[in-house]
N, C-alpha and C positions, 0 to 999 in steps of 0.2 A: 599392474606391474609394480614389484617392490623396488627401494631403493638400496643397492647395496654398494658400501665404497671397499676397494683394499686400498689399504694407507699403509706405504713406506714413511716411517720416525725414524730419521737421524740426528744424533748429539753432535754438536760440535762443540761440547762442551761439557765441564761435570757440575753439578746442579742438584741439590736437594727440591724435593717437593716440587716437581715440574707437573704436570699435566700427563697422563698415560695416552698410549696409543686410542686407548676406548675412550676418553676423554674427545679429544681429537677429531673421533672419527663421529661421535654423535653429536658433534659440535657442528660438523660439515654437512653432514647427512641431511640437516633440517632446513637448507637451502639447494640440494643435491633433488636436478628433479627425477623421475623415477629412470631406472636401470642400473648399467654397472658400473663406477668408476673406476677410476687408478689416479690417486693423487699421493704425492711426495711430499712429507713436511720432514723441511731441517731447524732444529732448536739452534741458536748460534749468540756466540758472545758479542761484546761491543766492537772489539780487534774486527773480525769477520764480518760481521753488518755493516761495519762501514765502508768496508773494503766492497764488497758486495755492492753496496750502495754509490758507491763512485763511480765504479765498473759501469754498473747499467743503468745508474738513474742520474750519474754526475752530480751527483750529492756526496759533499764529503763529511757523513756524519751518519751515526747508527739511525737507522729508523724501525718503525715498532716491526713491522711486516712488510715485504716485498713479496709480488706476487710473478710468476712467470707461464703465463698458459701454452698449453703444449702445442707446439709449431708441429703440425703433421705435413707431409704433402698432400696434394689436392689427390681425390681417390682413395685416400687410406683411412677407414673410416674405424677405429681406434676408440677405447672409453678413456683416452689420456687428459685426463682434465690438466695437468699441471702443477707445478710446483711451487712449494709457499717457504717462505723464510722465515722466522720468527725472532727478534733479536731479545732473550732471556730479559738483562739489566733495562732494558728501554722500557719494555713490556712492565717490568716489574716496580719500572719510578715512577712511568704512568699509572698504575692502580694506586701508587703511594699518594701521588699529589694530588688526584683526584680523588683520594676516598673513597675507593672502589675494591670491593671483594677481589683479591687475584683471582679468583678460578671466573669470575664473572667475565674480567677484562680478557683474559686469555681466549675464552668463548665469542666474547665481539670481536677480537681482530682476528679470529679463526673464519670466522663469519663474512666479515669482511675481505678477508683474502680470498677464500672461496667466490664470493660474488663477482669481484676483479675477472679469475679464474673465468667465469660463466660470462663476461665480456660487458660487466655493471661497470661505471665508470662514476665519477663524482667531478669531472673537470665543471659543468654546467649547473648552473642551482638547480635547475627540473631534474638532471641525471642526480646529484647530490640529496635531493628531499626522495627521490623514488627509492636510492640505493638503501637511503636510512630507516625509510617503510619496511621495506624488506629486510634489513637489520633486527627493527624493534620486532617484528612478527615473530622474525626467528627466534629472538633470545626468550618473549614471552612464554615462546612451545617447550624453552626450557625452565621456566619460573623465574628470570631473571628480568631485573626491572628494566627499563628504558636509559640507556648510556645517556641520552642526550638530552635529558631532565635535570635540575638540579637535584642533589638527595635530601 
C-alpha cells in the first residue's frame, strides 16, 4: 500500500516565497506510514502564533509550529491526522540564526509537526533521541543534512 496525503494550506497571511502545497505534502509524506491521510497546514504570522499559542499551549509567544492531532470519537475510524500551524517570521529567524537553508528548516518542522501528529513526543530524552532519528531519516530521504549537527 502507497502513501497518499490531501493537504488543506491555509495563509493567514501574505508572504512571498513560502513553501507550496507540494512542498508541504512531500515533506509529510516521508514520515506518513502507508495509506490515506487528511491533514491541515495553516501558514500564520507572529500576531496569530502567538495568540494561538497562549490559547493552547499557555505560552505567550510565537512558536515555530504547533501541532493539533485529530480528536475523533471512539469508533470513528477517519484518515484525519490533524492540524499543524506554522508561524512564517519564527520559522524564518530560526533558519536565519541558525544558518540554515529556509526550505530545509521548513521541511524539519513540517517533519516534526507531523511526527507530534502520529503521537511522537520529545517530553523524555529516549522519546527526544527516537523523535530526532526519525527526523534525521526523514530529512536524509530528502537530501537534507542533519538539523542537529553543527554546519
Amino acid at each position: 500500500m502507497t502513501t497518499r496525503l490531501e493537504l488543506d494550506l491555509s495563509m493567514g497571511l501574505e508572504a512571498d516565497g513560502l513553501p507550496t502545497e507540494d512542498d508541504f505534502a512531500r515533506w509529510a509524506e516521508t514520515v506518513l506510514p502507508p495509506g490515506v491521510w487528511n491533514l491541515s497546514i495553516r501558514l500564520v504570522g507572529a500576531e496569530e502564533g502567538q495568540a494561538l499559542n497562549a490559547q493552547y499551549r499557555h505560552k505567550d509567544y510565537p512558536t515555530n509550529v504547533l501541532s493539533f492531532p485529530a480528536e475523533l470519537p471512539a469508533g470513528v475510524d477517519l484518515p484525519l491526522l490533524g492540524d499543524l500551524v506554522l508561524c512564517v517570521p519564527v520559522v524564518e529567524r530560526e533558519a536565519r540564526e541558525q544558518g540554515k537553508p529556509l526550505p530545509h528548516h521548513w521541511a524539519h518542522l513540517t517533519i516534526h509537526g507531523v511526527l507530534h501528529l502520529l503521537g511522537h513526543d520529545h517530553v523524555q530524552e529516549d522519546e527526544a533521541q527516537a523523535m530526532e532519528a526519525l527526523e534525521v531519516q526523514a530529512l536524509k530521504r530528502l537530501g537534507i543534512p542533519d538539523p542537529y549537527q553543527p554546519a
